[in-house]
C-alpha positions, 0 to 999 in steps of 0.5 A: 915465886919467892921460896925463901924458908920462914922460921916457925916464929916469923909466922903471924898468922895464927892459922899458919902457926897452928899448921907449923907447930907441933902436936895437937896444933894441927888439929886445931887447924884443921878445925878452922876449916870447917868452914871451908868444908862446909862452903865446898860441900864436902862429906864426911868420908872426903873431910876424913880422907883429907884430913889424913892425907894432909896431915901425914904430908904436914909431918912429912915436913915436919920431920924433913923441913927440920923446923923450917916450912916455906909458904909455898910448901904448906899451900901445896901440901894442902892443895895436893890433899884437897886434889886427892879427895875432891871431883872436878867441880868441888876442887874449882870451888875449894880454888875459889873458896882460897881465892876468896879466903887467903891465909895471911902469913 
């Protein structure tokens, strides 16, 4: 498992660095997935619980990763939020869903 911390700028992905950047950017990031939302059949009361989860944990690391983020870091973030707001069944699909759909960094 390679943890090595990448740098805000060695991120190509514009999904990904949307997720790193500051201010409004993470809500541009999480208005790509609403795709994923829809294929994993989420409601509106889970897509907000998410939503808040995650990006309070994004800020966490924000303001502890001093502008570093490693990749691993950024998926468990969004893995552990999915976990918190999702059934048994609607988390295997949101798995599959991200198997299907890998973020490039």
């Amino acid at each position: 498992m390679n943890t090595t911390p990448i740098e805000k700028s060695d991120l190509t992905d514009s999904s990904a660095q949307n997720l790193v950047n500051a201010g409004d950017s993470l809500s541009t990031r999480l208005a790509d997935m609403e795709g994923m939302y829809k294929d994993i059949g989420l409601t509106p009361d889970q897509i907000d619980k998410f939503e808040d989860d995650y990006k309070r944990k994004v800020e966490a690391l924000k303001t502890h990763g001093r502008g570093t983020y490693d990749k691993q870091s950024i998926e468990a973030t969004k893995d552990q939020s999915m976990r918190t707001v999702t059934s048994n069944e609607e988390y295997q699909r949101y798995l599959d869903w991200k198997k299907n759909n890998p973020v490039q960094y």
